[in-house]
N, C-alpha and C positions, 0 to 999 in steps of 0.2 A: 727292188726287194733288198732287206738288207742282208748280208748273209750274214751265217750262223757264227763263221768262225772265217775271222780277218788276219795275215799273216802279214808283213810290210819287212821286206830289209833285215829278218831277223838273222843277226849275227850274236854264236857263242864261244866265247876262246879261254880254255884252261890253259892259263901259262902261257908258252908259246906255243900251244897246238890251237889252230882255228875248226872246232869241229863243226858248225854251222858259219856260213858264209852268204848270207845276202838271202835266204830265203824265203820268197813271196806266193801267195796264193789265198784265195778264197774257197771254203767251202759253205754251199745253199742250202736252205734248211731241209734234212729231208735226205739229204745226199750220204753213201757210203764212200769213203774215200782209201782205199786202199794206198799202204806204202811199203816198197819191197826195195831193196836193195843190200848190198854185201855188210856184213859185219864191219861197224868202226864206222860207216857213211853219214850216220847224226841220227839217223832215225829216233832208236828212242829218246836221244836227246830232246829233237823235238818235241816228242810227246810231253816230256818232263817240263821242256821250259810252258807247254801252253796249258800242263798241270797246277805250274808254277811253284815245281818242286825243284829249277832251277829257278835263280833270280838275278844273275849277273847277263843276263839275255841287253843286246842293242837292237833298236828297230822296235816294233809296235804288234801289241796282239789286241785284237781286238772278240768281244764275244756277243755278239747280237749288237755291236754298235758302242758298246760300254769297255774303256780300255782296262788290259788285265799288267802291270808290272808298273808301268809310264807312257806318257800322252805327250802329244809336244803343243806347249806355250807357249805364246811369244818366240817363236826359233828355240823355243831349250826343251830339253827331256824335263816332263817331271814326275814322280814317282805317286803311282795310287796306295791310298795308306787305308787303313780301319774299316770300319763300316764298306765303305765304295770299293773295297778289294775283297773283301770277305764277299758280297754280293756276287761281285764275276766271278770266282773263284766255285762256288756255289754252284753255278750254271754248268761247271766241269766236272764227270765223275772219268773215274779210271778202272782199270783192269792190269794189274801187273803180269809177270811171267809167273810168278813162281804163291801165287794166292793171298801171303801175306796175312793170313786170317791169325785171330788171338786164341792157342792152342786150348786155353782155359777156359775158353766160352763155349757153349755150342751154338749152331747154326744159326738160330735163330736170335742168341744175345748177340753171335757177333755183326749181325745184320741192327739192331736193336741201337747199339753202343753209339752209331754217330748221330743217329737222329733223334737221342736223350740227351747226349753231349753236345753235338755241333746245333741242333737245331731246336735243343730245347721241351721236346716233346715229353709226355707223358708216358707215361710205360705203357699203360694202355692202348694210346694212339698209335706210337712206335711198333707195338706187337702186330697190331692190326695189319700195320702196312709191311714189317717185314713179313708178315703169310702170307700177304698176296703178292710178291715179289717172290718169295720164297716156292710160292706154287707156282710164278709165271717162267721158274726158270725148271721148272717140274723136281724141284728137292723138296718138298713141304715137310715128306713125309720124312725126313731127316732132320726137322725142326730142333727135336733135343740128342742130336749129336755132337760128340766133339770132334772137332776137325782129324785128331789123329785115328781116328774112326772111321775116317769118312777116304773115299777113292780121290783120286789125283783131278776127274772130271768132276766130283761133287764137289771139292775143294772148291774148285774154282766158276763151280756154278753158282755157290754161294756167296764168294767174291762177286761176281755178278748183279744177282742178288741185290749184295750190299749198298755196290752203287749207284743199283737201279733206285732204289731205296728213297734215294737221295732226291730225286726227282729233276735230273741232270737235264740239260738242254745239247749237250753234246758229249758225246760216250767217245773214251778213249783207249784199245784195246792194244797192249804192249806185248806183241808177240804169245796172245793167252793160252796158245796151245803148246809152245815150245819146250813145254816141262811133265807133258802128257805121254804116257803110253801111247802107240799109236790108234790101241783098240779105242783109245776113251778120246780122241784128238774129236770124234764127228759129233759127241755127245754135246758139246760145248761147241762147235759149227754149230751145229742146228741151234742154239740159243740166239747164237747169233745173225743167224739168216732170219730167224723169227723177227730178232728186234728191227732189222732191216726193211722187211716186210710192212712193219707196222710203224715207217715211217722213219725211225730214230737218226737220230745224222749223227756219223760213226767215222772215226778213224782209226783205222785199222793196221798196225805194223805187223806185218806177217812174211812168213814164205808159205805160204797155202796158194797155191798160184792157180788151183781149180776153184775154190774158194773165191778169190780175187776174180777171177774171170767170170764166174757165175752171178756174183752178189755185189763186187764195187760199180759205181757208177764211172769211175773216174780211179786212175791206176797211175800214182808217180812213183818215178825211178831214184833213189837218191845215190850220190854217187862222190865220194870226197866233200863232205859237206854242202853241197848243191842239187837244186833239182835237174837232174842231167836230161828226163825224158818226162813227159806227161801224156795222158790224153785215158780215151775211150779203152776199156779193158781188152778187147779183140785188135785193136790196133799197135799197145804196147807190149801185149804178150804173148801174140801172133806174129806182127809184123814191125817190130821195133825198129825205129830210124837210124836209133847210135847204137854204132859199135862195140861202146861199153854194155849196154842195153842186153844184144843180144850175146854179147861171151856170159854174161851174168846166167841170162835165161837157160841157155844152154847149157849151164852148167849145175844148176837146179833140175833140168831135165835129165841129167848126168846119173844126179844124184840119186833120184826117187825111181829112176827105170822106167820112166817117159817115153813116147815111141811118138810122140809128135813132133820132127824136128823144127827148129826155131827159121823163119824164112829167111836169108844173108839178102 
């Protein structure tokens, strides 16, 4: 099978900081992949570079087999341009922290905007599909709102929305609750366990670590630019191998007033 999203060697370095360092993995279509680890360790880097909102990335991403940045020819890199990068790039939607939506539109233009713009559509057709996105993320009824109108969870359920919209082959979720009241953090869970449910293959940078234990299939630890720890969600977040692993864990358990201690 091929997988959904191919990761090979990927190294990213601003200046002389190396914030990604050789990082490899595959995810299967289908699969949630949870990524947790301390502030600064690359995470949402990653997500950016296989957004391809970073583009100074070395090594190779691959998305259903079609490379995303550069591919190697003959022994050399060489760089995906026009048409053939716009396609894999397509196949990517995202989910930022903080929503991102355009203040001026309401709900439903701003779900509207990329699939007139990027994709060409009809207004018509566009309207169509952002209501039924718009209802699958249960805001419909917030259609002719504008954002600054709207809560911190609709916000970003219409972010959602947006790039569900899109008709992404792999969902990339950038720490989506991390700018939510705590009341409104599950409203936007549940959207998300939903799409999980219904198959979607998801990456997920979060500290929701019940979240990750419930709903990832597969839980990596990143740590200094590196995948430091991988595996099965009960076995990484239970019973973590490294060291670094578990002073992490335990210290997120610290935080939230968790009474499950981490196993040494």
């Amino acid at each position: 099978m091929t997988p959904a999203l191919s990761i090979q060697h990927l190294e990213l370095s601003f200046g002389d900081l190396d914030v990604l360092k050789g990082v490899s993995f595959n995810v299967t279509p289908g699969e949630v992949l949870c990524v947790i680890g301390p502030s600064g360790s690359g995470k949402s880097t990653l997500l950016r570079c296989i957004a391809f909102l970073e583009t100074g990335f070395r090594g190779t991403i691959q998305v259903e087999g079609e490379a995303l940045g550069q591919f190697e020819k003959n022994g050399k890199q060489v760089p995906v341009r026009g048409a053939a990068l716009r396609k894999v790039q397509g196949k990517i939607g995202m989910v930022f922290q903080n929503f991102n939506l355009w203040p001026h539109m309401s709900a439903l233009e701003n779900v509207m905007a990329p699939l007139t713009i990027v994709k060409g559509m009809s207004k018509s057709e566009a309207k169509k599909l952002a209501m039924e996105n718009l209802h699958k993320v249960g805001v419909a009824e917030k259609a002719d709102t504008y954002p600054p109108r709207l809560s911190g969870g609709q916000q970003q359920r219409v972010g959602i929305a947006r790039a569900l919209a899109m008709q992404p082959r792999v969902m990339l979720f950038d720490e989506a609750t991390s700018s939510l009241d705590p009341e409104l953090v599950n409203e936007v869970l549940g959207v998300m366990r939903k799409l999980a449910e219904e198959g979607m293959t998801m990456i997920v940078v979060t500290h929701e670590m019940d979240f990750a234990k419930k709903v990832a299939d597969r839980v990596i630890f990143m740590d200094g630019g590196v995948i430091a720890e991988q595996g099965p969600p009960k076995q990484v977040l239970e019973t973590p191998r490294e060291a670094r692993t578990r002073a992490f864990l335990s210290l997120i358990d610290h935080e939230i007033g968790g009474d499950e201690p981490i196993n040494p």
